[in-house]
N, C-alpha and C positions, 0 to 999 in steps of 0.2 A: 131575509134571504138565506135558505139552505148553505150549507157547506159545497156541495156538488159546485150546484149554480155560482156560488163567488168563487171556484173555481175555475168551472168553465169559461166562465167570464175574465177573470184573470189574463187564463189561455188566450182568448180572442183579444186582449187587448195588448198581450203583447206582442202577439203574430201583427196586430194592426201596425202596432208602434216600430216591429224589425221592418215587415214592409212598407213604411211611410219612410223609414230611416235609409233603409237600403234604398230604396226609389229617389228617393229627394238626392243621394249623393251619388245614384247612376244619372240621374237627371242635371247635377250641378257639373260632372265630370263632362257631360256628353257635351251639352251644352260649349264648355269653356273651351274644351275642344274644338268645336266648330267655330266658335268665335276666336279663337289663335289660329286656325287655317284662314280664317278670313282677313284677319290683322295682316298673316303674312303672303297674301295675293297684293293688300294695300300695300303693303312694305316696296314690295317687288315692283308694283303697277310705279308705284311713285319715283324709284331706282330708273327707270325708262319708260319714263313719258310717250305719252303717241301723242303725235300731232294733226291736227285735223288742219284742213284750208278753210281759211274763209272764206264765207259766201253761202256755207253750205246751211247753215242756220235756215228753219223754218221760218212761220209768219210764228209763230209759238215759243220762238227758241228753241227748239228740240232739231239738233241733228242727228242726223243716223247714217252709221258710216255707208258707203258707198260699198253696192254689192248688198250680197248674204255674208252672213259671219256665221260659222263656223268652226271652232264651237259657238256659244251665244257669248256676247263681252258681259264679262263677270266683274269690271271697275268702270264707273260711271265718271266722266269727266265735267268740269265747271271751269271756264277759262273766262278772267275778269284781264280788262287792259288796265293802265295805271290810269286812268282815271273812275276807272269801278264801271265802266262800262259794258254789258252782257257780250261777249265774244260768241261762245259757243258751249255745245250743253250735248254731250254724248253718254244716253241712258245707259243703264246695264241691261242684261236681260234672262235674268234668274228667274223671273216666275212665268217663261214659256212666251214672255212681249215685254215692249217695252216698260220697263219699270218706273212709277214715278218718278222724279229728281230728288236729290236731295235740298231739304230746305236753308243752305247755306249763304246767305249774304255776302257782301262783297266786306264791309267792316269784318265781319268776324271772319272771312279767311287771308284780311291783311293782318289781323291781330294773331290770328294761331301760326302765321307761315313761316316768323323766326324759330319757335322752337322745335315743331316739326310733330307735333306731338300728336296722339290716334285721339277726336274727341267723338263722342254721341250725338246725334240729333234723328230726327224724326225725316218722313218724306214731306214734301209739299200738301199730300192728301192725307195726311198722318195713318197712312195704310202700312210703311215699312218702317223699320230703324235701318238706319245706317252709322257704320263709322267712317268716317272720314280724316285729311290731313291736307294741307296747304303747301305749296312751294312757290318762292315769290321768282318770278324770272329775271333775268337780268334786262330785260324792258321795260322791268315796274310795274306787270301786271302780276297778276298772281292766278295759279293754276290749283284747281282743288279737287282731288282724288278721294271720292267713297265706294264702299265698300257695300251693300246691302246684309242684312243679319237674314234675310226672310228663310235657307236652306234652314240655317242653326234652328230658328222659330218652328217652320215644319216637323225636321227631325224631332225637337222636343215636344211635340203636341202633340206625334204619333208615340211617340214614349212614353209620353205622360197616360195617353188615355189606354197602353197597353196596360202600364205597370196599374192605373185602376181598375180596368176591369181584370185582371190578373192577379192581382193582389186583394181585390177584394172576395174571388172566387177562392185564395186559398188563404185567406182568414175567414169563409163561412166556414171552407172544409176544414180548416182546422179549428177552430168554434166544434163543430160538430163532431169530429174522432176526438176531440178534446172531453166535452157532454160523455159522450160515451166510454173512453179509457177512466175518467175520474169515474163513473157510476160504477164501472165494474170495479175499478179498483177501492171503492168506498164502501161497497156491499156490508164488507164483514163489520164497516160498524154501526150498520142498520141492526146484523141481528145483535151486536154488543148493546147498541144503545136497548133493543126490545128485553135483552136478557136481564138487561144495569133495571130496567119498569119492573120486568116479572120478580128481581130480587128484592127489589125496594114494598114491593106487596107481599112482601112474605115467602116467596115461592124460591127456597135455597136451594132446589133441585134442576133449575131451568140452567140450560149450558149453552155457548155458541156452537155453530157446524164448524166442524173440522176445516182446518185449512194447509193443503198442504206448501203455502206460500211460505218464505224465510224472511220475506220485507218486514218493517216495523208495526205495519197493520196487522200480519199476521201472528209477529211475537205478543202485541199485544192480545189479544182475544187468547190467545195460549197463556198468556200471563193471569188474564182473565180468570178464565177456565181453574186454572191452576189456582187460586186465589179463591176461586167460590167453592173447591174441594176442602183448601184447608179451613175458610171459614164456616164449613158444614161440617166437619171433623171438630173445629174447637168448641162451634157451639151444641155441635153431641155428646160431645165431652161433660163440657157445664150444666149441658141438664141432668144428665148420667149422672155429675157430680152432685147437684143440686139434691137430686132422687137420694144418692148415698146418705148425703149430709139428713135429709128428712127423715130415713131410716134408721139412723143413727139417734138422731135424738132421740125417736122413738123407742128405738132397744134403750136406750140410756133412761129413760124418764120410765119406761118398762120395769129394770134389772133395779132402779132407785125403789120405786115403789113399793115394793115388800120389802125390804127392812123399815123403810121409814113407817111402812100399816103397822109394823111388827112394834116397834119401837113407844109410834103413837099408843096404840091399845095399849099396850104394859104402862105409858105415862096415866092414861085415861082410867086405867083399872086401879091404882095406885092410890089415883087423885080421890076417887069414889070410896077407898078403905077394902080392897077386895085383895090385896096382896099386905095381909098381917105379918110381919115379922117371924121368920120360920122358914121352913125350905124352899116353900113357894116361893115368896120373896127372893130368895137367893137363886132359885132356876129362874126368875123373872132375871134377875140383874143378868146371870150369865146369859141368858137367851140373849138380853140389849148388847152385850158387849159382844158377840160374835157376831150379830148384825153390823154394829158399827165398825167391828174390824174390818167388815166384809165390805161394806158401803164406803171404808175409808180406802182399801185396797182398790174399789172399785175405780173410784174417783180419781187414785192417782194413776191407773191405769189410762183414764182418757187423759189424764192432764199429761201424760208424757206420749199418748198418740197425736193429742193436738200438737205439741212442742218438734215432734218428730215430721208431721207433717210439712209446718214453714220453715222450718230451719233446712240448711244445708249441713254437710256433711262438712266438718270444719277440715283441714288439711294440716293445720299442724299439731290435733291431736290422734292423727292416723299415722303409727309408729309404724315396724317390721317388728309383727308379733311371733313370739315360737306359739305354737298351735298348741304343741303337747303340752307345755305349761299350764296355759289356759283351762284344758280338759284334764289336768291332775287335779286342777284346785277343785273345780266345778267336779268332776267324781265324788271327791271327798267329801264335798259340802253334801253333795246328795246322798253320800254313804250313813253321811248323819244324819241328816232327817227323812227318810226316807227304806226304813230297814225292808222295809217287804219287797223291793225292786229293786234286783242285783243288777249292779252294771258294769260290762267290761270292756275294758279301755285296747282296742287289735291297734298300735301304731305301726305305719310301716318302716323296716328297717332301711336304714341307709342315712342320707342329709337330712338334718333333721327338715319339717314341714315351717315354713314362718308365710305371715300372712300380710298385705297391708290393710289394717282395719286399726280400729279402739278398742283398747284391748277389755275396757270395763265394759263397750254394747256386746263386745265378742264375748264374753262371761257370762253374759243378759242372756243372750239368745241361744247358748248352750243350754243354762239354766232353766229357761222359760220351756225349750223344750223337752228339758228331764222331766220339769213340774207336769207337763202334757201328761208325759206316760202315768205320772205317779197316780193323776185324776181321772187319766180316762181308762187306765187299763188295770183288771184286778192285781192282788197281791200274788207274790209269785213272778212277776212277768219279768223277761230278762233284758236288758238294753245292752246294745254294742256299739260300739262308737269307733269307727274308724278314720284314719284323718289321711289323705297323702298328696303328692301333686300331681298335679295333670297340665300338661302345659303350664302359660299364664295364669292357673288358680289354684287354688287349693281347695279341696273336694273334703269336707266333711260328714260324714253320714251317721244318724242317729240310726238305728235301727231296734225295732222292741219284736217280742213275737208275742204281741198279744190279740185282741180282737179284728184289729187293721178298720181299714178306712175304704167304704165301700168307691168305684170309680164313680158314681153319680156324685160323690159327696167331695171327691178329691179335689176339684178347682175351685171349690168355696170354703177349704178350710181355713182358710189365709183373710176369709172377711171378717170384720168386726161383728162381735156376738152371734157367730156363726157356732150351731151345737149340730151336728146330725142326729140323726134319728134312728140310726141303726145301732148294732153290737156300741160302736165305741161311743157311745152317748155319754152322760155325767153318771158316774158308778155308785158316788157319792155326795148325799145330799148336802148344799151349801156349797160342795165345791166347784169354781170354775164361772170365768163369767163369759167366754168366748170370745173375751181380749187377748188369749196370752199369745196363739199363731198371730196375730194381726199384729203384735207388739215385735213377734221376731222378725214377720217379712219385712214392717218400717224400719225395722233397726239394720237390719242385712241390707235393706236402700240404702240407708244414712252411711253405709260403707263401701256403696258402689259396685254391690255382690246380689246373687238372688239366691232365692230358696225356694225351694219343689218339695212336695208330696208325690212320693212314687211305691207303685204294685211292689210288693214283696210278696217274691215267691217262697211258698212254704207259709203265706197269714204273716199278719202282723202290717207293722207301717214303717217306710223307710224315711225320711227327713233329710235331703241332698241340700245342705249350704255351700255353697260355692264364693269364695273371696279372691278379689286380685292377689298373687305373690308380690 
């Protein structure tokens, strides 16, 4: 069975259940009620007696008083003499005639008449109930006073059959706006349930219709919704990422393969006697060693993108760096290897600039992008390097004036073995493997800082790192 349907069903049974509960206890009240006005008509009849003459008894025993009675007599009389002998028998007349007698023996109204008490019995034709009670007289006969239930019996039969057919008219209708409030209000997770199918086949682009309800149906399907966004974003991510990592090996098992051809052939030609002892020989060996410098620089270049990649950014080796410090040493270093590309250090004046980073990635990534200019841009070229604060960061700027970085080329210099194609290409044969931007932007990650490639006016290429203060 549906969800709706044990719903609606629900609904209809507990409407059945309020109105069998409410009707039974307006039917037990109503009831008890008329049977305590009845008790106390006997109370009162039995308080003062009416007496009948004798003589007046039918051939039947049925007397009827003398005259019309007006109203109609509402307590029925039983008069036994002290021998238990039938005296007289005065019916009631609650159902419009005279009413059967009650069916009271002369034993059982000598035995109830000491304590006086209200008992039950039936009519003679067992068509009424009555209640009744006893009083013995002071002649030794005894006098018995009932009561007829037949009003009370009426009133509840007409109650009974109102509160059914009334009660069962509103537990269809409510069965029915029931059916119908649960459907509409169920709707949304027909289209959740058809979305939850279209997802589970593949289809991470199917969403529910808008709802502008705040109930919990409605937060869910928004939770929904919200939930098949983000898991359509991570899993574009992972393939994006998948795609990167395949590209990767690729450039990697690429940038390997010519040292290792380079390497093999010189082993190959060696082994054959084709490299005699003599210069050959020796530009063979240097040829191998700068390969394998090259291929060993390479390697540890991914070995510290991979490491940079899973690792976090530790926190307690991220000091408060002076900035300027860092960029004296890194000048210097570059002062020395590097004579053909002058670089000059603009600090701004004032407090000095301090950073929070490492201060050995902060070296790295200054470094890495000195070594940039040295490879990509001819000799001559001048770098400037300014450092200051801006707000919450400190704003370091490499700046060279040499070829520049065309804007088609600028959002991909920061990928792994990314070389352009234009002016700032490899200047120099061997050098550069299109790890060194990719090594600075993980490293400036691993500090919670980023780095941009921006237009310089007047040519050339600016280099904006930015670090938390």
């Amino acid at each position: 069975m549906r969800l709706r349907a044990r719903l609606a069903l629900l609904v209809a049974v507990l409407l059945t259940g309020s109105v069998a509960v409410l009707g039974g206890g307006t039917l037990w009240w109503t009831r008890s009620n008329l049977v305590a006005e009845a008790d106390a008509r006997l109370l009162r009849a039995r308080a003062q007696p009416q007496s009948a003459q004798p003589g007046q008894s039918s051939q039947s025993g049925v007397v009827r008083p003398g005259g019309n009675q007006s109203p109609a007599r509402q307590v029925a009389l039983l008069r036994f003499d002290s021998r238990g002998c039938f005296e007289e028998a005065v019916p009631s007349e609650l159902t419009g005639d005279l009413d059967p007698l009650p069916d009271v023996s002369w034993k059982a109204a000598l035995s109830g008449s000491p304590d006086g008490r209200i008992r039950s019995v039936g009519s003679v034709d067992r068509t009424l109930e009555y209640h009744w009670t006893a009083v013995r007289r002071p002649d030794g006969g005894v006098t018995v006073f009932a009561v007829s239930l037949v009003e009370a019996a009426r009133t509840t039969d007409l109650l009974l059959g109102s509160l059914l057919l009334g009660g069962g008219a509103v537990a269809a209708l409510g069965a029915g706006v029931g059916w119908w409030v649960v459907r509409r209000q169920l709707r949304p997770l027909d289209d959740l349930v058809d979305a939850t199918e279209a997802v589970a086949a593949g289809d991470l682009t199917r969403r529910t219709r808008p709802r502008a309800t705040c109930d919990e149906v409605g937060r869910l399907t928004a939770r929904f919704d919200r939930m098949l966004v983000q898991l359509d974003a991570s899993l574009t991510a992972r393939e994006a990422a998948r795609l990167r990592l395949e590209q990767f090996v690729a450039d990697a098992s690429h940038e390997l393969r010519t040292p290792l051809a380079l390497i093999r052939g010189y082993a190959e030609l060696h082994g054959r006697g084709g490299l005699p002892p003599g210069p050959l020989l020796e530009r063979a060996m240097s040829r191998i060693a700068t390969e394998t410098e090259r291929m060993t620089g390479l390697v540890e270049d991914l070995l510290l993108l991979a490491r940079l990649d899973h690792e976090a950014a530790d926190p307690d080796v991220e000091t408060d760096v002076e900035v300027a410090d860092v960029l004296w040493d890194v000048v210097e270093e570059h002062r020395a290897i590097g004579t053909g590309h002058r670089v000059e250090l603009d600090l701004a004046t004032g407090p000095a600039v301090s950073a929070r980073a490492n201060a050995l990635r902060m070296r790295q990534v200054i470094g890495n992008l000195l070594a940039n200019v040295r490879n990509h841009t001819p000799p001559g070229t001048v770098t400037r390097i300014t450092a200051e604060a801006v707000g919450p960061v400190a704003e370091i700027r490499v700046i060279d004036n040499g070829p520049g970085i065309t804007a088609a080329d600028r959002p991909y210099v920061f990928e792994r073995f990314f070389r352009p194609d234009g002016s700032r290409a490899r200047t120099r044969s061997g050098t550069g493997s299109g790890l060194g931007l990719a090594i600075v932007a993980a490293l400036v990650s691993s500090c919670d800082g980023t780095v941009t490639a921006l237009e310089t006016p007047g040519g050339g290429s600016t280099f904006l790192v930015r670090l938390p203060r």
